[in-house]
SELO-536879 format. One record per residue (C-alpha): x, z, y; chain. Coordinates in Angstrom, 3 decimals, padded with zeros to 6 digits, m for minus. Example, Ala and Ser with C-alpha at 12.3 -4.5 7.8 and 13.67 -1.06 7.14 Angstrom:
2
- X, Z, Y, chain
- 012.300, 007.800, m004.500, A
- 013.670, 007.140, m001.060, A
END
This chain:
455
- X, Z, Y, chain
- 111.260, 128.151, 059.384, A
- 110.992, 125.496, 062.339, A
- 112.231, 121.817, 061.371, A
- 112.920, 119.663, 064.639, A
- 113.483, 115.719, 064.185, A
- 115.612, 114.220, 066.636, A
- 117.015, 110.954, 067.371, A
- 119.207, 110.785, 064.589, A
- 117.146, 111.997, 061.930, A
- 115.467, 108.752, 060.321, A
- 119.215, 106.905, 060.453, A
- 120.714, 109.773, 058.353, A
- 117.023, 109.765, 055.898, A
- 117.602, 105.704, 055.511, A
- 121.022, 106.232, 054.437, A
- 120.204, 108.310, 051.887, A
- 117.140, 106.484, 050.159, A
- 119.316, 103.316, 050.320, A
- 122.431, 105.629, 048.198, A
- 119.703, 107.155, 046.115, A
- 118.381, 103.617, 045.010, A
- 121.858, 102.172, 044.192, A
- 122.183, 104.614, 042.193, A
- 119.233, 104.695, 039.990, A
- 120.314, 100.618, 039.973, A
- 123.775, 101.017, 038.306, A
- 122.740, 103.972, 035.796, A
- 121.593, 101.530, 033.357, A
- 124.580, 099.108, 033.899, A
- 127.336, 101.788, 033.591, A
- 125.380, 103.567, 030.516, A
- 125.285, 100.017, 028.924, A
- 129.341, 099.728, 029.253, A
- 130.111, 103.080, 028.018, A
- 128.276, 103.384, 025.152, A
- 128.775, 101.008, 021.514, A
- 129.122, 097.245, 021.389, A
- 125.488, 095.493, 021.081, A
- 124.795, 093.488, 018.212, A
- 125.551, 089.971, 019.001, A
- 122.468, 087.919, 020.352, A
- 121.187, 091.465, 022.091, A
- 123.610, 091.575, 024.744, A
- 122.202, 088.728, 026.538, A
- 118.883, 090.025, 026.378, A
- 119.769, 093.484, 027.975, A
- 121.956, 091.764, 030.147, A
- 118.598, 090.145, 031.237, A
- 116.405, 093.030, 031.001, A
- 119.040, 094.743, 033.506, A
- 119.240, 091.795, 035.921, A
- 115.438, 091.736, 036.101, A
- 115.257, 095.815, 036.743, A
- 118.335, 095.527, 039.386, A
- 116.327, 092.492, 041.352, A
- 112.969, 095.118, 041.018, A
- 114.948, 097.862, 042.517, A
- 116.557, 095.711, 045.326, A
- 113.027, 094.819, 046.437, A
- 111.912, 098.239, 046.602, A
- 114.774, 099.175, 048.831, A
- 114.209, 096.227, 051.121, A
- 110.300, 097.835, 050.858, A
- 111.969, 100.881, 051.874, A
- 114.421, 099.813, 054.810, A
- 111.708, 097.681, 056.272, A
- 109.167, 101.131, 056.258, A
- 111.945, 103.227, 057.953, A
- 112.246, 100.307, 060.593, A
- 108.652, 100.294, 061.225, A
- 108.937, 104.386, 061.381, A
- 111.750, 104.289, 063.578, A
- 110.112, 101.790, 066.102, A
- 107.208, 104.125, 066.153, A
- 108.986, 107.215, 066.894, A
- 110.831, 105.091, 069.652, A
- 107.167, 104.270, 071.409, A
- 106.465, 107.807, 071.118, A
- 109.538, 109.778, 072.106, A
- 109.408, 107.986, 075.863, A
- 106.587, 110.391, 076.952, A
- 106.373, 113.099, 074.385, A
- 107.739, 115.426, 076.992, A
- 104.697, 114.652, 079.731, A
- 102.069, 114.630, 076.583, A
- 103.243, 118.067, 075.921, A
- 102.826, 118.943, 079.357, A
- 099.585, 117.572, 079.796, A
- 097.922, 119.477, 076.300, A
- 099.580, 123.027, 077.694, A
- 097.874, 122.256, 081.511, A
- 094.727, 121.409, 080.383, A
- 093.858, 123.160, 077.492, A
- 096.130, 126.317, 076.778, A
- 097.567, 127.609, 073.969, A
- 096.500, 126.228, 070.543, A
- 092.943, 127.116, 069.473, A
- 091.575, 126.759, 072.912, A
- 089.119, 124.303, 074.249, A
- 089.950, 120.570, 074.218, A
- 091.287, 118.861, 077.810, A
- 089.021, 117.160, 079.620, A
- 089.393, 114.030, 081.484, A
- 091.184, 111.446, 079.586, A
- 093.666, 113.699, 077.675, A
- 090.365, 115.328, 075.793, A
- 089.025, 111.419, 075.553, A
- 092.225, 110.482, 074.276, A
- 092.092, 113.018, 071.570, A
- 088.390, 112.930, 070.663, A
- 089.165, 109.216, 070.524, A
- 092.010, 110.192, 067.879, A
- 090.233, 112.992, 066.078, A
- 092.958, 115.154, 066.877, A
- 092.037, 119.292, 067.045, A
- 093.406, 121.460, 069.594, A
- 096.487, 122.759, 069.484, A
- 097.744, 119.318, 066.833, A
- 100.347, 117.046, 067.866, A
- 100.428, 113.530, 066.527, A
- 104.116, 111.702, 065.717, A
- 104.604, 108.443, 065.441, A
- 101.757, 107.434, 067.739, A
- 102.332, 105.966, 071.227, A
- 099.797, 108.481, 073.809, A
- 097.282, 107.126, 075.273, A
- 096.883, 109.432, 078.171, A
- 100.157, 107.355, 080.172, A
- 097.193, 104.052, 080.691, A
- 095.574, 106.281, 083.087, A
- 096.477, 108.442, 086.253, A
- 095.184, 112.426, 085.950, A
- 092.032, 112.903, 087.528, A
- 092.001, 115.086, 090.609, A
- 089.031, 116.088, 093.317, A
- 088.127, 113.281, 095.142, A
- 088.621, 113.469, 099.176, A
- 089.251, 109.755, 100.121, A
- 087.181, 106.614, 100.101, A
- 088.884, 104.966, 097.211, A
- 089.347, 106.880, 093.878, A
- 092.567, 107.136, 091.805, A
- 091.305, 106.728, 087.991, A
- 089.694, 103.187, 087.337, A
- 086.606, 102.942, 085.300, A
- 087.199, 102.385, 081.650, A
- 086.442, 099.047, 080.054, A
- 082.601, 098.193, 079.610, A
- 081.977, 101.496, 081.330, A
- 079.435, 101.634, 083.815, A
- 079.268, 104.745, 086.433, A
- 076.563, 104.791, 088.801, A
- 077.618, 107.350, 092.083, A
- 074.833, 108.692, 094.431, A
- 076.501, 110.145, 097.495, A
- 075.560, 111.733, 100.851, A
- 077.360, 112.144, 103.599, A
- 076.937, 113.869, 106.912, A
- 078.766, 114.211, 110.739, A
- 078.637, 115.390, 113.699, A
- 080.432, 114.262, 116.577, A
- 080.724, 115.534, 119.977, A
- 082.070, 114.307, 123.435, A
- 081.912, 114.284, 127.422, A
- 082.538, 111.366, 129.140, A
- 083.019, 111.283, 132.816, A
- 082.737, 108.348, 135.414, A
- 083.916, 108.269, 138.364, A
- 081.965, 105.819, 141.085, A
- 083.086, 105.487, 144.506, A
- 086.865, 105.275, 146.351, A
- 089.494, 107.499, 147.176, A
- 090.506, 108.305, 151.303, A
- 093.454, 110.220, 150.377, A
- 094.654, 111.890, 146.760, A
- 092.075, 114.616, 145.168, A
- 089.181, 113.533, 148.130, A
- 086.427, 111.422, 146.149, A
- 083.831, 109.500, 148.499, A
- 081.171, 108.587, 145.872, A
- 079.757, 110.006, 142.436, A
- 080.588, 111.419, 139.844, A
- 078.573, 110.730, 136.283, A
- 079.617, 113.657, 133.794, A
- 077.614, 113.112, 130.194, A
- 077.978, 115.286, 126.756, A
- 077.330, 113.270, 123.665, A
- 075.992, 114.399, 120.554, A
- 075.764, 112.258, 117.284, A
- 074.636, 113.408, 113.983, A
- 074.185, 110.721, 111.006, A
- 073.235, 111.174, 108.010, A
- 074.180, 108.727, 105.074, A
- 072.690, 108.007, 102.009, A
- 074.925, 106.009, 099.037, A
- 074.275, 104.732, 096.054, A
- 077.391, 103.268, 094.176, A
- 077.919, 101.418, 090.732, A
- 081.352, 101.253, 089.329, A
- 082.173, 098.683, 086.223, A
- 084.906, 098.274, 084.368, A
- 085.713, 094.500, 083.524, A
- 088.907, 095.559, 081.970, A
- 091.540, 097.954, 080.646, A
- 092.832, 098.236, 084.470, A
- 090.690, 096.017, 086.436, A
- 086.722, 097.323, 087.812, A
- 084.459, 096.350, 090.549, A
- 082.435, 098.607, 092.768, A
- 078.986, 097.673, 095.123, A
- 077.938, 100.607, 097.437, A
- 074.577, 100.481, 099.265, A
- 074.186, 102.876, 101.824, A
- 070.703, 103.865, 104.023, A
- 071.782, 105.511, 107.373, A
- 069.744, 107.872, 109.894, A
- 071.667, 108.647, 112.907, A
- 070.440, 110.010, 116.140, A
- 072.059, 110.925, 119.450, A
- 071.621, 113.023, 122.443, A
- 073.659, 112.191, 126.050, A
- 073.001, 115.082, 128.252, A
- 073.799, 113.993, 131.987, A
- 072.235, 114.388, 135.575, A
- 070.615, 111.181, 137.077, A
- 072.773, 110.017, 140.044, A
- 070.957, 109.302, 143.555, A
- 068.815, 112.051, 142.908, A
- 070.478, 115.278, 144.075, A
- 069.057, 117.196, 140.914, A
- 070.976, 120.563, 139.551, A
- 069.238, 119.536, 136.273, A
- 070.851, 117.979, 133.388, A
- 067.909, 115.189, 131.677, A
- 068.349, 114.618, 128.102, A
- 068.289, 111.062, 126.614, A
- 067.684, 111.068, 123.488, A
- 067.419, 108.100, 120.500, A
- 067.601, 107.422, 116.442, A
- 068.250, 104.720, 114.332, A
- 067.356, 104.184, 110.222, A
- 067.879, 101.727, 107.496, A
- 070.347, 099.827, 105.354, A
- 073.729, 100.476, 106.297, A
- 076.740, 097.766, 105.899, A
- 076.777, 096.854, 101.932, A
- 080.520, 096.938, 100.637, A
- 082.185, 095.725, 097.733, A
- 085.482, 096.287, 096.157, A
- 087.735, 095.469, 093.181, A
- 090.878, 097.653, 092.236, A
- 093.001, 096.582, 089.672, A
- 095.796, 099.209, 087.963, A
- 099.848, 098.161, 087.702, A
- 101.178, 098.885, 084.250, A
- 102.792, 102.241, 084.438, A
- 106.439, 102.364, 083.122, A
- 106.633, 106.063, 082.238, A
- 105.781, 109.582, 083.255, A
- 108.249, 109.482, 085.645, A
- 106.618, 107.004, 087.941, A
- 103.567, 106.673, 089.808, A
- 100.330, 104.938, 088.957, A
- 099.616, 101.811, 091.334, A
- 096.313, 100.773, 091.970, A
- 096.095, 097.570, 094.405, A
- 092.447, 097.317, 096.053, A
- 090.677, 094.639, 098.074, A
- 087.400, 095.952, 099.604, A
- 084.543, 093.502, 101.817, A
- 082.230, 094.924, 104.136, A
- 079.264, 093.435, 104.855, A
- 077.289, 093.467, 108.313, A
- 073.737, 093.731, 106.627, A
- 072.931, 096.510, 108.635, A
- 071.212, 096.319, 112.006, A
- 074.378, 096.251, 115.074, A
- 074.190, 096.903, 118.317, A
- 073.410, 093.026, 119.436, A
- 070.035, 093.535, 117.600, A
- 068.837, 096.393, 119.377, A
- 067.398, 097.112, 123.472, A
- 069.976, 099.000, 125.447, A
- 068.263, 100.301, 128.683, A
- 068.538, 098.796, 132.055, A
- 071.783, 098.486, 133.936, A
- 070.016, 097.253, 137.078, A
- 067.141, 099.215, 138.905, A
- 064.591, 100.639, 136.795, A
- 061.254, 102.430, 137.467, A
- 062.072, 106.612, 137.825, A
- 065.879, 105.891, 137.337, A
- 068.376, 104.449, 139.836, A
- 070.802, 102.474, 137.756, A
- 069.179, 103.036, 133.803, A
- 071.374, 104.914, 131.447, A
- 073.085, 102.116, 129.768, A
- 072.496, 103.182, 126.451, A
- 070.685, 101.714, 123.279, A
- 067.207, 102.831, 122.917, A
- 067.702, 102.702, 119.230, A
- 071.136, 103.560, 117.628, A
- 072.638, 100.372, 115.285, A
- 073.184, 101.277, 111.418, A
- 075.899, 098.954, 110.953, A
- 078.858, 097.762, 112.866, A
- 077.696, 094.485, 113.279, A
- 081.044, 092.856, 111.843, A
- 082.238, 091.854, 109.004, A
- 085.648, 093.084, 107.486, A
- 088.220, 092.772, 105.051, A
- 090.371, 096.046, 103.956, A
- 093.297, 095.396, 101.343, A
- 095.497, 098.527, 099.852, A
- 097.306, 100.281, 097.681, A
- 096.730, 103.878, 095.809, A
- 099.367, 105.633, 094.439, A
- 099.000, 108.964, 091.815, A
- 101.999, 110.675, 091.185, A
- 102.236, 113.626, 088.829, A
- 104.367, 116.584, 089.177, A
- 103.479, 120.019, 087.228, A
- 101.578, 121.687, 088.241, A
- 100.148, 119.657, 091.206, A
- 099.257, 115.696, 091.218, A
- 099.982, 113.775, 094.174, A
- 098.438, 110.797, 096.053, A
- 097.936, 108.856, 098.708, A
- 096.919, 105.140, 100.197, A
- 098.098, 102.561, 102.557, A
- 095.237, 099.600, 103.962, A
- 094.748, 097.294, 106.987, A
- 091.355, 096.404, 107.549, A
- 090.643, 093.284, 109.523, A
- 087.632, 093.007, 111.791, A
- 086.190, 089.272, 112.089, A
- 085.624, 088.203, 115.699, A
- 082.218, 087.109, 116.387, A
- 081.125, 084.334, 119.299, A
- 078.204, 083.606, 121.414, A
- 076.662, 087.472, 121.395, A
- 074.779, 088.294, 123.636, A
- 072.618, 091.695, 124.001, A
- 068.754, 092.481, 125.151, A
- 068.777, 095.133, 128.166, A
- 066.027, 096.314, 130.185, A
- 064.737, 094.495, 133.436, A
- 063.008, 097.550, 134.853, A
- 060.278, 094.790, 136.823, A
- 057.113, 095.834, 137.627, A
- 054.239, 095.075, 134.772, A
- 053.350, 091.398, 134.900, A
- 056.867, 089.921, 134.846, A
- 059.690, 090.392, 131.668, A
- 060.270, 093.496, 130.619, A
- 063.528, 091.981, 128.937, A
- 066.163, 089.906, 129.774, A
- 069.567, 088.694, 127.917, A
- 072.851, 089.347, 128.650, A
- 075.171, 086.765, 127.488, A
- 079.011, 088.630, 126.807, A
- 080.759, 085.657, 124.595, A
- 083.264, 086.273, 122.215, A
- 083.613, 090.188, 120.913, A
- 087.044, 090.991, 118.625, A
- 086.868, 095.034, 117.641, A
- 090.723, 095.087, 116.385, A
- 091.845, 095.652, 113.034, A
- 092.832, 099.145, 112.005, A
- 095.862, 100.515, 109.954, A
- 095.044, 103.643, 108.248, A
- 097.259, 105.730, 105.721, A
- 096.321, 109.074, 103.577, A
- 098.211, 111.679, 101.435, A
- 097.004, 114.953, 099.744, A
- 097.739, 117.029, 096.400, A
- 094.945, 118.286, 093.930, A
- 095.653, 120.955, 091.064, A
- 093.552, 121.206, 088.566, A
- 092.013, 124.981, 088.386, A
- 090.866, 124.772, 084.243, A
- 089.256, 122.377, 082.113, A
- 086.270, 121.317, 084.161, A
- 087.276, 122.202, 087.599, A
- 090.169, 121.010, 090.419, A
- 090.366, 121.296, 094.202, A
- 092.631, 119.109, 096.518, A
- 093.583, 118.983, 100.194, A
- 094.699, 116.016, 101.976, A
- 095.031, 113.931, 105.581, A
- 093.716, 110.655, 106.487, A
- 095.319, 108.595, 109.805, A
- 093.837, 105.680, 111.051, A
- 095.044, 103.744, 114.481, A
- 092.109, 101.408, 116.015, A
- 093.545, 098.415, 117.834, A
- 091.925, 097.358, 121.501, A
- 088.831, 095.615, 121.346, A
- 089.182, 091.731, 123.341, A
- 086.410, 090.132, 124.918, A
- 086.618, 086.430, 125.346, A
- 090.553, 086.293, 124.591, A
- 091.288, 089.847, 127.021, A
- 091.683, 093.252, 126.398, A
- 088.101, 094.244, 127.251, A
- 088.227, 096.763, 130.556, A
- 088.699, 100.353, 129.371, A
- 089.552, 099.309, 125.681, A
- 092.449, 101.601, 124.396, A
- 093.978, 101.948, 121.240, A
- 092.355, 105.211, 119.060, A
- 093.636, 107.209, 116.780, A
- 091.648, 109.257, 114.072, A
- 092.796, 111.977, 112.227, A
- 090.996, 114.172, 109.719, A
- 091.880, 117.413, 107.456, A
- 090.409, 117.258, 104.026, A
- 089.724, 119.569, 101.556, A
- 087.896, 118.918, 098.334, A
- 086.770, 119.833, 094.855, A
- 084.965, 118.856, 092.040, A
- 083.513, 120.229, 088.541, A
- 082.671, 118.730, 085.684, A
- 078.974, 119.572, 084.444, A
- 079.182, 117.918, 081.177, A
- 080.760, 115.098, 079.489, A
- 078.808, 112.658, 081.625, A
- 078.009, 113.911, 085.037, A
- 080.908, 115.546, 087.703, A
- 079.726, 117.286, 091.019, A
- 082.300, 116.458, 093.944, A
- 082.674, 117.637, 097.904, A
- 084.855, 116.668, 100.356, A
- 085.027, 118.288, 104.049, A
- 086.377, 117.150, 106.850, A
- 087.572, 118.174, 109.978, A
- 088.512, 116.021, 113.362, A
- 092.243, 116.396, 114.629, A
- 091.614, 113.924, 117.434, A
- 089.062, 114.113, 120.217, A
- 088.035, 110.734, 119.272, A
- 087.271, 112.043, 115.432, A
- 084.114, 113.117, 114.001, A
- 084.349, 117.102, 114.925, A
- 082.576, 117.395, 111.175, A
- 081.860, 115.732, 108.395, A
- 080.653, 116.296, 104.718, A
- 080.257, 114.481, 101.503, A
- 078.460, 115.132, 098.104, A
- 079.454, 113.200, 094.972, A
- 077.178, 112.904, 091.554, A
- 079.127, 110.546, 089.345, A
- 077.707, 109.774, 086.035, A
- 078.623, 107.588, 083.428, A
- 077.045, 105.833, 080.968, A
END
């Protein structure tokens, strides 16, 4: 026979121990007035005995009422999200007698010593202090590292990226006529990236991340050397390796107010500029050079960094909704303007006088950029999940000494994701994320590979 307790359940059981004990109080008292006249100097001593037992008794039902409080303000804490809890234990483990959750519904219960398929009352769930976990596809995850937890994260990450660029040199006599040249280049870029990251939790809702990365990028501009008449295209072609910008971040979790709201996490992330920029490296001539008219312009070694400094505050949001989760993330990341840079460039003079000279450009601001995501994951079983999702950023113009610098327009960069992730074992999750380019200005490809492990 099924029993249900509802709301009104421990009222109607208080009433009746409270009736129950009354009664066993007056028993003695009415059996003492029914019954024969007490031998005189006795009455006062039952009279006594029964005060004493009636006091007892009261004190065992003020035992009793304050026990049915506590019970009742217990099943209170626990009826606000018994609903989602149930949810949760049927989407991630099944039926009773199947394999316990994982992520922090099965923590939650191990924690407990609960068995699959048992369902504590009276016990506030733990699972409603943290968002569900779901394949990551963004920069910033959505579930915060537990407290004294430390998770070390080696990543890599690759892209490609391909453009053309024309330039047009010269002066118009009338519309579509073009007295002068025309420079037509194809740019290829492939990096490769190289993470290693270190989460820590400081708190119940508050961690700090570091992330070291090591770059290799190389490109390959495939043009035709002006002045020279040639049907050939030349190739130039240059690399650049070593320690990438160093970042560090701190998120910190909003308390959640029930499973029908969404998690908050607000997160402040630094970049460094650690990593070698393009003021630190020799771009080739832009005056006359030995075998090459005007120089290609470009840096014989590609910069590993960004060579500025930036701040990036946001918010995450996780929202569940049976049987998907959803989330998303809104930032602004400030670029710091830098002053008196100034970049090395090729003379192209004979041997004998400087091969170098400097190039003084002032003060360089790169704009800030906005940037907003939003994707879904659904959680496949137990141990693995996919999810799909868009990011959006908008790159402000770049200003040079105060002015828009000539040619600077405002980018935008959009990119498809779709990710997933599996849990190896209780320690160690493998994670990919894919990305596509919606914008010509977007990395046509990119690719990440997660290892978190926790210790």
């Amino acid at each position: 026979m099924e029993m249900r307790i509802g709301s009104g359940a421990l009222p109607r059981r208080r009433g009746v121990v409270l009736s129950w004990a009354i009664s066993l109080a007056l028993v003695p008292v009415l059996s003492a007035r029914a019954g024969e006249p007490l031998p005189v100097g006795q009455d006062d001593a039952r009279l006594s005995a029964l005060e004493a037992r009636v006091e007892a008794q009261a004190r065992e039902i003020e035992a009793l009422r304050t026990q049915v409080m506590h019970q009742q303000a217990a099943w209170d804490a626990a009826t606000w999200g018994v609903d989602a809890l149930a949810l949760d234990d049927f989407r991630a483990r099944g039926p009773a007698g199947q394999a316990a959750p994982a992520g922090a519904a099965g923590d939650a219960m191990a924690a407990r010593g609960d068995a699959p398929g048992d369902t504590r009352v009276g016990q506030a769930p733990e699972t409603y202090d943290r968002p569900p976990e779901v394949a990551q596809i963004f920069d910033q995850p959505g579930v915060l590292t537990p407290k004294g937890k430390l998770i070390l994260e080696p990543s890599l990450q690759t892209g490609y990226y391909a453009n053309d660029r024309v330039a047009l040199i010269g002066y118009t006599i009338i519309p579509a006529i073009l007295i002068g040249l025309i420079d037509v280049r194809q740019v290829k870029t492939t990096s490769v990236t190289a993470t290693l990251g270190a989460r820590y939790g400081l708190g119940k809702r508050f961690e700090v991340e570091a992330r070291v990365p090591y770059v290799y990028i190389k490109g390959d501009t495939v043009s035709r050397e002006i002045f020279t008449g040639t049907a050939q295209d030349s190739v130039f072609t240059s690399d650049g390796r070593g320690v990438g910008d160093i970042e560090l971040s701190a998120r910190y979790q909003l308390a959640n107010r029930g499973p029908e709201h969404p998690y908050y996490v607000l997160w402040l992330r630094y970049k460094t500029r650690t990593g070698k920029d393009l003021f630190d490296v020799v771009t080739d001539c832009v005056t006359r050079c030995v075998s090459n008219a005007t120089g290609t312009g470009l840096p014989l070694e590609l910069p590993t960094g960004s060579g500025f400094a930036a701040v990036q505050p946001g918010v995450t949001w996780v929202f569940a909704s049976d049987p998907v989760v959803f989330f998303g993330s809104l930032s602004y990341l400030h670029n710091f303007a830098r002053d008196d840079l100034s970049r090395t460039v090729l003379s192209g003079a004979p041997e004998g006088f400087p091969q170098t000279t400097t190039e003084f450009i002032g003060e360089i601001d790169p704009g800030d950029v906005l940037g907003f995501n939003i994707g879904m994951g659904l959680a496949l079983n137990e141990k693995a999940a996919i999810s799909i999702g868009y990011d959006h950023n908008i790159i402000g113009r770049a200003r040079q000494n105060g002015s828009d610098m000539p040619g600077s327009v405002r980018i935008v960069l959009g990119t498809l994701l779709l990710g997933a992730t599996y849990r190896l074992n209780d320690r160690t999750s493998l994670n990919f994320a894919l990305g596509a380019g919606l914008t010509r200005d977007t990395p046509d490809l990119s690719l990440v590979v997660r290892v978190p492990v926790a210790f």
